[in-house]
C-alpha positions, 0 to 999 in steps of 0.5 A: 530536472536540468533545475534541481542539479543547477539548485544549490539548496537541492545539492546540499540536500543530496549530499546530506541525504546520501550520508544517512542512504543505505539502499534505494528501489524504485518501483513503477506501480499501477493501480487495481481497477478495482480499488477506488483511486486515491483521494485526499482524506482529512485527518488525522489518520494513520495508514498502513501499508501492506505489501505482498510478493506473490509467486510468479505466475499468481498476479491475474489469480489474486487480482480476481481474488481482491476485486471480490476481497476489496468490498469486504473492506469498504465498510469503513473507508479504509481501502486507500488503493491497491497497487501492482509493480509494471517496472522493478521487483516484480510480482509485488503489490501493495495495498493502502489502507487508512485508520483512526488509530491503532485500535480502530485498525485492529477492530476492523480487521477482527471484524472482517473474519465475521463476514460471510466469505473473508475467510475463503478468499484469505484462505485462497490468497495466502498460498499465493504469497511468498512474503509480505510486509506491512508498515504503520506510517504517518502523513507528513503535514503536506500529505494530501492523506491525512 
């Protein structure tokens, strides 16, 4: 780190960034042990991050309920990792998950209300929540997710 504040190229780097900052949080996350560990994918792929605030109290609750919801939606390889907050904003979690395209996203979320059991774990989840969140992103070409 003593490198990067001696780096003049990181400098000026900052300092721009800091133009175009408007807020920063930082999150220690740890990952479900019963999600699959990330790993390098080739692309192209697009990939959607879901994050949930879970009322306090609920973390042990909706793990019990993902580790059994996770398989639903292991079909198509698109559950990338699951992951929960140690340090920052508590009670808040995220899930990873990777997709062709738009479309292929919306079919394999339609396809899992036809299994047997999706709807009852949705059904117990959703009241655990107090927001969520999710966002399209697109891996940068250095990305080990493509």
């Amino acid at each position: 780190m003593n490198k990067l504040r001696e780096n003049q190229e990181f400098i000026e780097f900052r300092k721009a960034r800091s133009n175009m900052l408007l807020s920063r949080k930082n999150q220690l996350l740890l990952e479900f042990s019963f999600w699959n560990e990330p790993v390098p994918r080739s692309g192209p792929n697009i990939y959607e991050l879901r994050s949930y605030q879970l009322r306090p109290g609920t973390m042990i609750e909706w793990g019990n309920y993902w580790a059994r919801a996770v398989r639903f939606r292991q079909d198509n390889n698109e559950a990338v990792g699951g992951f929960f907050s140690q340090i920052g904003q508590l009670y808040m979690v995220h899930h990873l998950w990777a997709y062709k395209d738009l479309q292929t996203r919306e079919d394999i979320r339609n396809a899992a209300w036809h299994k047997h059991g999706w709807e009852e774990l949705v059904y117990y989840t959703v009241p655990l929540i107090q927001e969520m969140e999710s966002r399209i992103m697109i891996p940068l070409k250095t990305s080990p997710l493509q």
